[in-house]
C-alpha positions as CSV (number, residue, x, y, z in Angstrom):
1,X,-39.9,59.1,88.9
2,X,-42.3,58.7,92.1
3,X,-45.6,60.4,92.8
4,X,-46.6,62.1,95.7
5,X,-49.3,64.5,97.3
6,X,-48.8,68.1,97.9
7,X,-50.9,70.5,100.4
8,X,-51.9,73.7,98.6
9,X,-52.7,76.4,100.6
10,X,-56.7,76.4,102.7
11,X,-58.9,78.4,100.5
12,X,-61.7,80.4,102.5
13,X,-64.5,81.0,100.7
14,X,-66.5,84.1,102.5
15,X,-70.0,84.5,103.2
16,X,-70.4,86.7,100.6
17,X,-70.2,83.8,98.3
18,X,-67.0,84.9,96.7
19,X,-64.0,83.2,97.8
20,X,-62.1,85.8,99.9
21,X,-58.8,85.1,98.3
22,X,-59.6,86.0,94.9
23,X,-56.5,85.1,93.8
24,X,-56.7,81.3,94.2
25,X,-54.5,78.3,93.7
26,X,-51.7,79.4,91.5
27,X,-48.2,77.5,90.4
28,X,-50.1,74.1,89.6
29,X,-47.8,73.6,86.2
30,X,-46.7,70.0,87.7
31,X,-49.8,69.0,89.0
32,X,-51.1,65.7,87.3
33,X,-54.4,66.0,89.5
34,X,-56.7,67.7,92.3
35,X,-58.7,66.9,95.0
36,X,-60.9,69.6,96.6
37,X,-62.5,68.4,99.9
38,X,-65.6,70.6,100.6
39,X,-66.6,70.8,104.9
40,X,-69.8,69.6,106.2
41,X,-70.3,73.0,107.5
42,X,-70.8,74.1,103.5
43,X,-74.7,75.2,103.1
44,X,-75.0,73.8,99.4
45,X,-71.8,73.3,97.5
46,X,-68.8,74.7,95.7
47,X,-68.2,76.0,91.9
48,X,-64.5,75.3,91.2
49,X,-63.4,77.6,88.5
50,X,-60.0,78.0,86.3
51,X,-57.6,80.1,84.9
52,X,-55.8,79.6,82.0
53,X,-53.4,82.3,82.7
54,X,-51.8,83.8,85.4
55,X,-53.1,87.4,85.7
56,X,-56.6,86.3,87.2
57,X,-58.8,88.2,85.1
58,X,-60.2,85.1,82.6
59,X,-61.8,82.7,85.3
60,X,-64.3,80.3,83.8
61,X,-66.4,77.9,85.1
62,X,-65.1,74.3,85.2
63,X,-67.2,71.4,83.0
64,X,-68.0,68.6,82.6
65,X,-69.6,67.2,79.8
66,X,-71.4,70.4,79.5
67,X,-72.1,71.0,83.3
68,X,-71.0,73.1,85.9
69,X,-68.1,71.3,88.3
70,X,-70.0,71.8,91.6
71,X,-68.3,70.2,95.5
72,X,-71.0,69.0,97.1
73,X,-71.4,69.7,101.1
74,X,-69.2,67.0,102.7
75,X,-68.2,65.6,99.2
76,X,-64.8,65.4,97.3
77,X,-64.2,66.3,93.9
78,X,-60.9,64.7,91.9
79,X,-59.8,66.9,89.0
80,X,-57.7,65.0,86.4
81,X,-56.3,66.2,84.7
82,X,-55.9,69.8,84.9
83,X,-55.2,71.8,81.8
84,X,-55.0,75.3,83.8
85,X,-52.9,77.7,86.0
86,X,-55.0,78.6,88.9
87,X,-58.1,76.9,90.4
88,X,-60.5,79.0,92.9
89,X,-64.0,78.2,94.6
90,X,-67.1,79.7,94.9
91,X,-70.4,79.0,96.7
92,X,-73.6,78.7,95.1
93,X,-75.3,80.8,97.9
94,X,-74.1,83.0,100.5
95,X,-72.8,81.6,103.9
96,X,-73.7,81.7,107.6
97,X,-69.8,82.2,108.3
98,X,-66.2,81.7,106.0
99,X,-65.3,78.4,105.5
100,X,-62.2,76.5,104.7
101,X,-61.4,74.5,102.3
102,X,-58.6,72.1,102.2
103,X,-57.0,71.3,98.4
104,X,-54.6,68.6,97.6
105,X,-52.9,67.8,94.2
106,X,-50.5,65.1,93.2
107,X,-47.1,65.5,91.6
108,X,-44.7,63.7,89.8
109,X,-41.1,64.2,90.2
């Protein structure tokens, strides 16, 4: 078995606050763990949040240790592991413009 690190596809989050595609990350079954890389350009951070399923209509807020899982502008968050299906962002305040958010995860085959 070998691990390796696999591109997931650019979320945008939109000004709005909301991450345009509201559907997220999906197929993350063999993921052992994530790494969400939030831009500079972000005003004041990013809320990752989960789904256990794969309709999209139970997202929750991801914790830790009782706190909200918040990016921070320019910062990296590593998820590990991950106990859900999908994975989405959203801003804690509305946006000047969209921004794009890269989203890596590593597998083991």
């Amino acid at each position: 078995m070998g691990d390796y690190v696999k591109d997931f596809p650019t979320q945008t989050v939109s000004t709005s606050g909301a991450n345009a595609a509201s559907s997220g990350v999906k197929l993350l079954d063999d993921c052992l763990s994530y790494a969400i890389f939030a831009p500079a350009t972000t005003t004041t951070g990013l809320i990752v949040q989960v789904e256990p399923t794969d309709t999209g209509t139970s997202w929750v807020d991801l914790k830790s240790g009782g706190n909200t899982v918040i990016v921070p502008t320019s910062g990296c968050a590593i998820i590990n592991p991950g106990g859900f299906r999908q994975l989405r962002l959203l801003t804690t305040a509305a946006e000047a413009a969209s921004r794009s958010v890269p989203i890596t995860g590593q597998m083991r085959v």
